[in-house]
C-alpha positions as CSV (number, residue, x, y, z in Angstrom):
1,X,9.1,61.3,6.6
2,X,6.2,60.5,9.1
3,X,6.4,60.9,13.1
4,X,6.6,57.5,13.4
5,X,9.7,57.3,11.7
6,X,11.2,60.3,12.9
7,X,10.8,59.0,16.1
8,X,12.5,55.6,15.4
9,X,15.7,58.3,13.9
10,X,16.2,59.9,17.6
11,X,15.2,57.1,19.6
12,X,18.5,55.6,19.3
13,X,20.5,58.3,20.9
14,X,19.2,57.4,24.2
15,X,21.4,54.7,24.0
16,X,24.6,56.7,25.2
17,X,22.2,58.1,28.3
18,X,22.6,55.0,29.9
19,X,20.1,52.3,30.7
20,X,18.5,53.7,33.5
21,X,17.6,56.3,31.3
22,X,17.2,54.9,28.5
23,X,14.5,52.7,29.5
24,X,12.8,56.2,31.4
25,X,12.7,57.1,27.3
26,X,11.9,53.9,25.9
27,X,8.4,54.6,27.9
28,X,8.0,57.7,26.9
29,X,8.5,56.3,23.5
30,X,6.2,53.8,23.2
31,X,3.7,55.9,24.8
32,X,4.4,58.3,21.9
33,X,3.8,56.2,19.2
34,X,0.9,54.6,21.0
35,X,-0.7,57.6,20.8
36,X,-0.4,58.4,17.5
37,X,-2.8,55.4,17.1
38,X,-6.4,54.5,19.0
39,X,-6.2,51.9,20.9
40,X,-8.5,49.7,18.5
41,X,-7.0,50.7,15.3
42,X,-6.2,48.2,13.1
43,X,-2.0,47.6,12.9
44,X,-0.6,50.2,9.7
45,X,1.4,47.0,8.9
46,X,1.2,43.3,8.4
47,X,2.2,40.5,10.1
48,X,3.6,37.1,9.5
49,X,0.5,35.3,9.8
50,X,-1.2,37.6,7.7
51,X,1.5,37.4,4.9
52,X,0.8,33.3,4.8
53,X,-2.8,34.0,4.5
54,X,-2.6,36.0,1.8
55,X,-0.3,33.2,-0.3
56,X,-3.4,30.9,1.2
57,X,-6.2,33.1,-0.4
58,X,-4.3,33.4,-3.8
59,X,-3.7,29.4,-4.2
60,X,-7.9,29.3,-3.4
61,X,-8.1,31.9,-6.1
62,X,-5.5,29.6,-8.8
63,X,-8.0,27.0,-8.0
64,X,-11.0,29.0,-9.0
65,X,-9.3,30.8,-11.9
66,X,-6.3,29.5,-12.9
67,X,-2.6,30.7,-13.7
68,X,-3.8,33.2,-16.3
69,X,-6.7,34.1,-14.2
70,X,-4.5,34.8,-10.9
71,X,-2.1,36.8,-12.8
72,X,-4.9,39.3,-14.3
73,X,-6.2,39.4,-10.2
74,X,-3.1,40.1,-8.9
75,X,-2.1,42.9,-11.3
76,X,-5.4,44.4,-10.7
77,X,-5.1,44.4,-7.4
78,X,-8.1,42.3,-6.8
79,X,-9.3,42.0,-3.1
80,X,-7.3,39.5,-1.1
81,X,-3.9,40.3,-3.0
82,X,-2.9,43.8,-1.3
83,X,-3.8,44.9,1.8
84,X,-1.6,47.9,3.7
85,X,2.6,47.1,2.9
86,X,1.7,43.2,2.2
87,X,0.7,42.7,-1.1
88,X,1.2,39.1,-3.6
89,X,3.7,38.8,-6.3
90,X,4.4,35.4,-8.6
91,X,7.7,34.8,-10.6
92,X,8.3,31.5,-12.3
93,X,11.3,29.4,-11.5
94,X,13.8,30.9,-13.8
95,X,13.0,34.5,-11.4
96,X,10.8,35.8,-14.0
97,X,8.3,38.1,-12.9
98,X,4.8,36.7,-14.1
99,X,2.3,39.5,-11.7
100,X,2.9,42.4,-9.5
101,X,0.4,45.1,-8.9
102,X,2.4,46.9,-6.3
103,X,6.0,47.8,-7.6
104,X,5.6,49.7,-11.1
105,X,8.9,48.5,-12.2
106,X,8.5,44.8,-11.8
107,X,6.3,44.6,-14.8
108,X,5.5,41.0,-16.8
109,X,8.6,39.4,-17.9
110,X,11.1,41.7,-15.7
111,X,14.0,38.9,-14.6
112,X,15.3,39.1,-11.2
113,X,17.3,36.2,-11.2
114,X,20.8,38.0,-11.3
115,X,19.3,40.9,-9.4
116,X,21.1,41.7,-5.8
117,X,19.7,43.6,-3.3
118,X,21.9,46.1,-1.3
119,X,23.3,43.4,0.7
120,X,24.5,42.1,-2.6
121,X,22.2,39.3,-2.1
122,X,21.4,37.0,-5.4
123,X,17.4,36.8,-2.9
124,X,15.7,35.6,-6.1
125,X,17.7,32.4,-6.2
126,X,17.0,32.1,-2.9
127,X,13.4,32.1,-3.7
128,X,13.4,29.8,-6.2
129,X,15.4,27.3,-4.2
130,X,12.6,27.5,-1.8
131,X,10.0,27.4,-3.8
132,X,11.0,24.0,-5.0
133,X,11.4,22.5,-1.8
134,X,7.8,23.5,-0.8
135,X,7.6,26.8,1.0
136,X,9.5,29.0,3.3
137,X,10.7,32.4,4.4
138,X,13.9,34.5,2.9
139,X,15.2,37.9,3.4
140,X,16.3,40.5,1.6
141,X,15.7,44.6,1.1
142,X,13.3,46.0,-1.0
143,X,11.1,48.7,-2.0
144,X,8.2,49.7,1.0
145,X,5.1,50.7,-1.0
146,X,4.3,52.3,2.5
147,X,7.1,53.9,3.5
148,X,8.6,54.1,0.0
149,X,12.2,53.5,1.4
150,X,14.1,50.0,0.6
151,X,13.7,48.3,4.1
152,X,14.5,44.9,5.4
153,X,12.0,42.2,3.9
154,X,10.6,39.3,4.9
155,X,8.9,37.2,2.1
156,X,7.0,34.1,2.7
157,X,7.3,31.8,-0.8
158,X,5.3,28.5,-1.8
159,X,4.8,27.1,-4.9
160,X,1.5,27.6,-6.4
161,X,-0.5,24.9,-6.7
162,X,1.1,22.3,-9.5
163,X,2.6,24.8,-11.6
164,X,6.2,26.1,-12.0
165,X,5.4,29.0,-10.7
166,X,5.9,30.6,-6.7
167,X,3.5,32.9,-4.9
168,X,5.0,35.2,-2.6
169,X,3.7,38.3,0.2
170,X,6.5,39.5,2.3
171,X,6.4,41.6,5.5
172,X,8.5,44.8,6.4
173,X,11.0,43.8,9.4
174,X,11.6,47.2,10.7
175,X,8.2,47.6,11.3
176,X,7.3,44.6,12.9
177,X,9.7,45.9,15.6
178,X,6.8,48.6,16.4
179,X,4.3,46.1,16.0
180,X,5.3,43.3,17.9
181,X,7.2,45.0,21.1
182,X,5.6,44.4,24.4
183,X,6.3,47.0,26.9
184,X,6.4,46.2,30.6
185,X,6.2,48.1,33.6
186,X,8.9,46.7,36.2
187,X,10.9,48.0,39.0
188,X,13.2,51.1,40.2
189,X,16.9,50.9,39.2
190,X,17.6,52.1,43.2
191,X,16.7,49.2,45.0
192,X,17.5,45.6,44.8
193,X,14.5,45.5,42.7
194,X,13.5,42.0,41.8
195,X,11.1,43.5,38.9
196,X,13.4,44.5,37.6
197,X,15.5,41.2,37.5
198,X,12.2,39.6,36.2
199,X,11.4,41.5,33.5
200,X,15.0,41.4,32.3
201,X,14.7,37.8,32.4
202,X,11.3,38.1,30.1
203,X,13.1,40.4,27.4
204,X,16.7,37.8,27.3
205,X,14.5,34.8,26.8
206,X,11.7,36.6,24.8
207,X,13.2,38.4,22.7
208,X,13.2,37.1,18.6
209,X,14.5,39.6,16.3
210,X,11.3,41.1,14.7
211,X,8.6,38.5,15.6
212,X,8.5,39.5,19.7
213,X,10.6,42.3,21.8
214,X,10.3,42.6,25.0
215,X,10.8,46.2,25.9
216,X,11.6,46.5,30.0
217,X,10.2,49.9,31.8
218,X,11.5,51.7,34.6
219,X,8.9,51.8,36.9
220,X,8.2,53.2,40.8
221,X,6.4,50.2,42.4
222,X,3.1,48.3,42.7
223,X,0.4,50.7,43.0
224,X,1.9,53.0,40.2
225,X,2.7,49.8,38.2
226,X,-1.4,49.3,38.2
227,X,-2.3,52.7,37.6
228,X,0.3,52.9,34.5
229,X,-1.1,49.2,33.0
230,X,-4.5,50.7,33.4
231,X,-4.1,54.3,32.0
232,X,-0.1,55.1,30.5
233,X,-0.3,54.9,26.8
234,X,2.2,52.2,25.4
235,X,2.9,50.2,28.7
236,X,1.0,46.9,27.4
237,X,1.6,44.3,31.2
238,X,3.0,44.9,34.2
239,X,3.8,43.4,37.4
240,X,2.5,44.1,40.7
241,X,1.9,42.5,44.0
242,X,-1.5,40.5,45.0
243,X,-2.5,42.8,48.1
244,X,-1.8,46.1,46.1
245,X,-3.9,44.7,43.3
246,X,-6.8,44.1,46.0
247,X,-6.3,47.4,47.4
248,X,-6.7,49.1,44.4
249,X,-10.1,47.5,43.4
250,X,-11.8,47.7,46.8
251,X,-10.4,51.4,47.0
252,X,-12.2,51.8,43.7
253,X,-15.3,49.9,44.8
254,X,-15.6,52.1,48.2
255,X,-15.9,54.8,45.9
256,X,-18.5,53.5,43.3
257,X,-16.3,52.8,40.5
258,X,-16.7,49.1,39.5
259,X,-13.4,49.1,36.9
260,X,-13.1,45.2,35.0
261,X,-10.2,46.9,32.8
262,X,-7.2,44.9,34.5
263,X,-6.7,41.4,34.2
264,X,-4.1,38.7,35.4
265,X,-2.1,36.7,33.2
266,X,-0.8,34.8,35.6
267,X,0.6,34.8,39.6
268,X,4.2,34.3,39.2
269,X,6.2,34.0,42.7
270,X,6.6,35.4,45.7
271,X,7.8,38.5,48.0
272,X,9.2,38.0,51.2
273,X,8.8,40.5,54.1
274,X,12.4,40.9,55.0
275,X,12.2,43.2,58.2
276,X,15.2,44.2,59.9
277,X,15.7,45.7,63.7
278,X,17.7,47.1,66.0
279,X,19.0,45.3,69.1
280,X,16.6,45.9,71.2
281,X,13.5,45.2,69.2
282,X,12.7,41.0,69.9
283,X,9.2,41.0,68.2
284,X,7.5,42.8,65.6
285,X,4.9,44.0,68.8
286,X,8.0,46.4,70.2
287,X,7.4,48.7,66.5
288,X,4.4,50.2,68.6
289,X,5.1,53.6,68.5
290,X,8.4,53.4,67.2
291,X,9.9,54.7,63.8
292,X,9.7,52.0,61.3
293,X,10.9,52.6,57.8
294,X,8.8,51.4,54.7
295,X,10.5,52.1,51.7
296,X,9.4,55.4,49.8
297,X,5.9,56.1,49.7
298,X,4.7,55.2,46.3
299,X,6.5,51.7,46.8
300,X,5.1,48.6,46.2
301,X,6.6,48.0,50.0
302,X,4.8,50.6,51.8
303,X,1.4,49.8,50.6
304,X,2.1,46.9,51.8
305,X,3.5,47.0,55.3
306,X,1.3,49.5,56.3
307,X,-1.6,46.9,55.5
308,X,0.5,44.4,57.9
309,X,1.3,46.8,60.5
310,X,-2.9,47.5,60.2
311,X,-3.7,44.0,60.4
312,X,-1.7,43.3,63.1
313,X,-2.8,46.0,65.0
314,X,0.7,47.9,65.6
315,X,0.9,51.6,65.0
316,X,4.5,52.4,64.0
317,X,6.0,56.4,62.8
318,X,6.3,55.7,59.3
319,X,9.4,56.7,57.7
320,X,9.7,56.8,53.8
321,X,13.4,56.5,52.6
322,X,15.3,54.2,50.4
323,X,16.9,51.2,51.8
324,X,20.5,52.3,51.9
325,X,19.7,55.2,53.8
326,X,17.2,53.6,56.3
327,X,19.8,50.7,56.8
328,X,22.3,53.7,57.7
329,X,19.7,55.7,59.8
330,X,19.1,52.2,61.8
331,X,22.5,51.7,62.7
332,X,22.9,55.2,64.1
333,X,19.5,54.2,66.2
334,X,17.3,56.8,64.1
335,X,14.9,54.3,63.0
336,X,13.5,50.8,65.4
337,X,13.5,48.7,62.0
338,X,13.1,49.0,58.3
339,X,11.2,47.1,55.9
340,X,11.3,45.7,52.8
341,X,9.3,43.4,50.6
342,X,11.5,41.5,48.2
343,X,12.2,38.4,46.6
344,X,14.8,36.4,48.6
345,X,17.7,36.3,48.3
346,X,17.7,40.3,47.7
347,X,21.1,41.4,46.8
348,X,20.1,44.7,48.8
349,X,20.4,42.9,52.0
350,X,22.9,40.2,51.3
351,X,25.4,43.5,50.9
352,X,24.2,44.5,54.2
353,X,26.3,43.9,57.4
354,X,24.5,43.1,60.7
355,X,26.6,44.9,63.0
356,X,25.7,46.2,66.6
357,X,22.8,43.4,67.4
358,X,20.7,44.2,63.5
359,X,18.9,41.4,63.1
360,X,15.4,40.1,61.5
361,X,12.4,39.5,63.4
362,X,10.0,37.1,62.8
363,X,6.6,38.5,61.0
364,X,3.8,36.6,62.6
365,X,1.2,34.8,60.5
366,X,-2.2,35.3,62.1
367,X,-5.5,35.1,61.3
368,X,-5.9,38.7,60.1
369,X,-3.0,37.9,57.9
370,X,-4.3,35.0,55.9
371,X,-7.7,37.0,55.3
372,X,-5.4,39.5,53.1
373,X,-4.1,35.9,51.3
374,X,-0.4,36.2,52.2
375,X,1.0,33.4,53.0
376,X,3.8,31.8,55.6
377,X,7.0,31.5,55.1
378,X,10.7,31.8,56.1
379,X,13.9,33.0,55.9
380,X,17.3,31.1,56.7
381,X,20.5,30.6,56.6
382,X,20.8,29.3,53.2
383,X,19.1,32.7,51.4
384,X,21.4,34.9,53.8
385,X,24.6,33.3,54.8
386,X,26.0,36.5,56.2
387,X,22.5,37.6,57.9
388,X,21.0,34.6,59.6
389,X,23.2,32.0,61.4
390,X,23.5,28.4,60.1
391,X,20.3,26.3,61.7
392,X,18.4,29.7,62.3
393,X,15.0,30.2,60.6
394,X,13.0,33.7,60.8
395,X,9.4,32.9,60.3
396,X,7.7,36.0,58.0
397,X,5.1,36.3,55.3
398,X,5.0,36.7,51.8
399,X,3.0,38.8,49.3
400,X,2.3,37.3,45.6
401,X,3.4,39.0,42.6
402,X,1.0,39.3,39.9
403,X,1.4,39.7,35.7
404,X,-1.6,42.0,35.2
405,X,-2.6,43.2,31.7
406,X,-5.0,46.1,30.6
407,X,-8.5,43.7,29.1
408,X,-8.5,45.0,25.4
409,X,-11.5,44.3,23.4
410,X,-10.9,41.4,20.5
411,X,-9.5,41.8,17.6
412,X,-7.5,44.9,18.5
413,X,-3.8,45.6,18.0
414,X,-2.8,45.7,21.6
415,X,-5.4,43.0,22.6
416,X,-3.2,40.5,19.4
417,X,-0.1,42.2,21.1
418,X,-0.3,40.6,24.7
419,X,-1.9,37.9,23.1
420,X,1.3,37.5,21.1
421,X,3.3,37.7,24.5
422,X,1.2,35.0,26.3
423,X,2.1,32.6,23.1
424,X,5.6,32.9,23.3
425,X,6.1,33.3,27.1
426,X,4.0,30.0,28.5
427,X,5.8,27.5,26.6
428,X,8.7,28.9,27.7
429,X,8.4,28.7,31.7
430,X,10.8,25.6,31.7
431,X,13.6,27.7,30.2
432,X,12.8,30.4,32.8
433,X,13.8,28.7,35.5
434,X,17.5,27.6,34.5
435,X,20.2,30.1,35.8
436,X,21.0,32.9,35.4
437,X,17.5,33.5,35.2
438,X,15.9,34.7,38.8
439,X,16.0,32.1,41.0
440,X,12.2,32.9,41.6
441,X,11.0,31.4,38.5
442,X,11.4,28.1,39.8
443,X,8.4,29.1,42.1
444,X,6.2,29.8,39.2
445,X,3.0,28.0,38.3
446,X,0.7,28.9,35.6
447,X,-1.8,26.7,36.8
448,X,-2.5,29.2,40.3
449,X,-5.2,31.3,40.2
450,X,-6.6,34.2,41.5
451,X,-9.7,34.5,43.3
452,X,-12.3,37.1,42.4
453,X,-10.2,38.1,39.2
454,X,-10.2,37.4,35.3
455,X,-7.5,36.1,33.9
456,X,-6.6,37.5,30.1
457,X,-8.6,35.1,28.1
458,X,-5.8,33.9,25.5
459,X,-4.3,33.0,28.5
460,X,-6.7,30.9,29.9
461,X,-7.3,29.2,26.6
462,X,-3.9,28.1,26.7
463,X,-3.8,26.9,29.9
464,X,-7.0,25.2,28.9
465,X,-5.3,23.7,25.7
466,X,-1.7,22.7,27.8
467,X,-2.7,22.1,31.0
468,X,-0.2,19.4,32.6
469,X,-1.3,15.7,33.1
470,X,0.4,15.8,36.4
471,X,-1.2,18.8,37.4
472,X,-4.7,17.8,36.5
473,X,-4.2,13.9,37.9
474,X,-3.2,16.0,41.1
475,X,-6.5,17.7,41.2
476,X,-8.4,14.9,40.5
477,X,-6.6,13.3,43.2
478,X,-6.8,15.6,45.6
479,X,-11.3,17.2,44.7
480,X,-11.7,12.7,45.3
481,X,-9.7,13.3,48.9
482,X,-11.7,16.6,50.0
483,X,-15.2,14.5,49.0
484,X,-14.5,12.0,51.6
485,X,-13.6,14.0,54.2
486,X,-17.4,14.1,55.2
487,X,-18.5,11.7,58.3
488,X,-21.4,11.6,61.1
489,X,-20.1,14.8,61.9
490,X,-18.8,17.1,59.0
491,X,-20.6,17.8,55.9
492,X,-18.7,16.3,52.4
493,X,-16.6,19.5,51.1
494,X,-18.2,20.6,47.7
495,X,-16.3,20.5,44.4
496,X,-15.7,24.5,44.3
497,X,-15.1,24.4,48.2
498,X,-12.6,21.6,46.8
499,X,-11.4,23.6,43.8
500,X,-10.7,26.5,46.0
501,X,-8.4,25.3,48.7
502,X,-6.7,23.4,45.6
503,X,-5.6,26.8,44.6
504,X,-4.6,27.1,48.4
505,X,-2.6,24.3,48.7
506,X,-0.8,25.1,45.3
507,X,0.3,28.7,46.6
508,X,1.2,27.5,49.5
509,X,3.8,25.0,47.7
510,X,5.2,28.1,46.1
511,X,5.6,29.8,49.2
512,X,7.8,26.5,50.5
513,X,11.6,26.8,50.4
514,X,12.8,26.4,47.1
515,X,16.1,24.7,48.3
């Protein structure tokens, strides 16, 4: 048995762990089996798309030799008709094998048209039936030339060419598990975490039984979530916030190290700054020299309020606990505020009551604020009906959350991987935003980009391919508006200028009050 499959034989048992701890495993599982294989290996095991070109290259080769001809190839194993578990196989219509180079008991003439599989499945019928109508995909369990164990198999059939006879090249199903799970780097179980929620949301909607599986990782927060995209065998995407990803390039630029290995596939919604105070703090100016909570260091939250609190030139004691027990420590007057950067309406603080004069504080946007790209928004009544009373608005900021990828050369198995995600996950942005999903996807727009940074280029192809009429009409609309704006007195704003503060006015619609 290899270490591959004696890993998928314990795996399982982390199951009764829990799911906390099972998805803590599941990372240190696919970090396992990713490094049993270089990152630009070719996959041990075929796909679907590969099965169907196989049947393609064999009816070019019945074209070129003809029945007799493609028979000989096949049971030669001529190049084109085997490669790794997928190799091509030909029965007639009455289930007669007619070529197999692979299996050494399905020699010429073997019938397999009462045979059943150990699901007691008559599969050869099945074939044939769909073989007449044309071509299409059936399963059943058969013999692995790989693994040499009878595993769940998925054959694609046509007919072959305009003969009686059917081609067929079938894939292994409990492989393509391996080969087609995405993991993704999320959130911590001990917050309100709405990674977390998000990722979840990716792996119910995703998920389609061995063509795409969606695995969810525990994670600790932004900056980590970077670090383990660019460097933690196995995680393949990840999700972070805009600042942190900012940080941690000019943090690496400061020092000399000019990294292109992350890339965005695309800004998906936004983080409020929910922060909380005690009664007598009116304005985020009285934290000065006060003790201020930000979440636990390596959070995604204190990397970024201790940008804010930098910006805005107020020098709070940091504190680094968990919400529950800063929202404790703040009603016994150990703490001024706390902090926390989360999607609204986090379930954290809806659960929280605001006893004693707790309360939020507006976060101002300034100038030094909009340099760092967040962008203005609020919180109200309607996101916390317990919180904030009816007519009130707290003015705050928000940080953008980010899908980042690791940039994998072409061509490699975890380059085709995320590749794979991006295919199924665009189309699919609709169907996102119905409940229960997060109520932040319905902020989500694929077509907002980010400045100074590549996006994944499958994803930008398909963007390219799919872009929406309405969004494109509104560009046109609005680069025609910006090139009139110059007079006697202003200078006509350029295309790019244009182009840029289209990508503005697009985040800022995201940031507006999804109500």
């Amino acid at each position: 048995m290899t270490i591959l499959r004696r890993l998928l034989v314990v795996f399982p048992t982390a199951v009764a762990l829990g799911a906390a701890a099972s998805m803590l495993i599941a990372g240190v599982f696919l970090a396992l089996l990713a490094a049993l294989r270089p990152a630009g290996a070719a996959s041990e095991f075929g796909t679907r798309e590969e099965a169907v070109a196989m049947v393609h290259r064999v009816q070019d080769m019945y074209k070129k030799l003809g029945a007799e001809g493609t028979f000989q190839a096949i049971k030669r194993k001529a190049p084109g008709t085997v490669d790794r578990d997928l190799y091509a196989y030909i029965v007639d219509q009455n289930g007669v094998v007619m070529a197999n180079g692979v299996i050494p008991t399905m020699t010429t003439g073997t019938n397999l048209w009462n045979f059943r599989d150990q699901n007691g499945k008559y599969f050869m019928q099945e074939q044939v039936a769909v073989c007449k109508a044309g071509q299409g995909w059936v399963d059943f369990r058969w013999l692995s030339p790989v693994t040499q164990q009878i595993d769940d198999k998925s054959s694609y059939i046509e007919r072959m060419g305009d003969t009686n006879y059917c081609i067929g090249v079938g894939i292994y199903r409990n492989e393509q598990v391996n080969e087609n799970t995405v993991a993704i780097i999320s959130g911590s179980p001990s917050a309100d975490d709405t990674y977390l929620q998000i990722a979840n949301d990716m792996a119910n909607v995703l998920n389609d039984a061995d063509r795409l599986r969606i695995l969810p990782v525990v994670g600790v927060g932004g900056p980590q979530n970077i670090r383990d995209v660019r460097y933690l065998k196995g995680v393949d995407i990840g999700l972070t916030q805009l600042s942190v990803l900012n940080s941690f390039r000019s943090s690496n630029q400061t020092l000399g190290k000019y990294d292109d290995k992350i890339v965005y596939i695309a800004k998906l919604f936004n983080e409020e700054v929910h922060l909380i105070a005690a009664r007598d703090i009116t304005s985020i100016g009285d934290l000065n020299g006060r003790k201020v909570n930000i979440d636990e260091a390596r959070s995604g939250t204190s990397q970024t309020m201790r940008d804010v609190f930098k910006r805005l030139g107020i020098k709070v004691e940091v504190v680094n606990v968990v919400q529950g027990q800063a929202f404790e420590m703040l009603k016994a007057g150990e703490i001024a505020a706390t902090a926390y950067v989360s999607g609204k309406s986090a379930k954290l603080i809806s659960n929280m009551k605001f006893e004693n004069g707790i309360h939020f504080i507006p976060v101002p946007f300034s100038k030094e604020i909009s340099e760092a790209e967040y962008l203005p928004t609020e919180l109200a009544h309607e996101d916390y009906p317990d919180q904030i009373p009816a007519g009130q608005v707290i003015q705050t900021i928000a940080d953008e959350v980010v899908l980042i990828g690791y940039n994998w050369p072409k061509n490699t198995d975890r380059y085709r991987r995320v590749q794979r995600f991006v295919d199924a996950f665009f189309p699919k942005i609709e169907e996102f935003r119905k409940p229960p999903n997060h109520p932040k996807w319905r902020e989500v727009n694929l077509a907002v980009t980010l400045k100074d940074w590549k996006r994944f280029e499958p994803a930008e192809e398909w963007l390219a391919s799919a872009r929406s009429p309405d969004v494109a009409s509104l560009q046109a609309d609005f680069r025609q508006f910006t090139s009139q704006q110059g007079g006697a007195q202003r200078a006509p704003i350029s295309p790019a200028r244009s182009d840029e503060l289209f990508q503005e006015f697009l985040r800022w619609k995201q940031s507006r009050p999804t109500r």
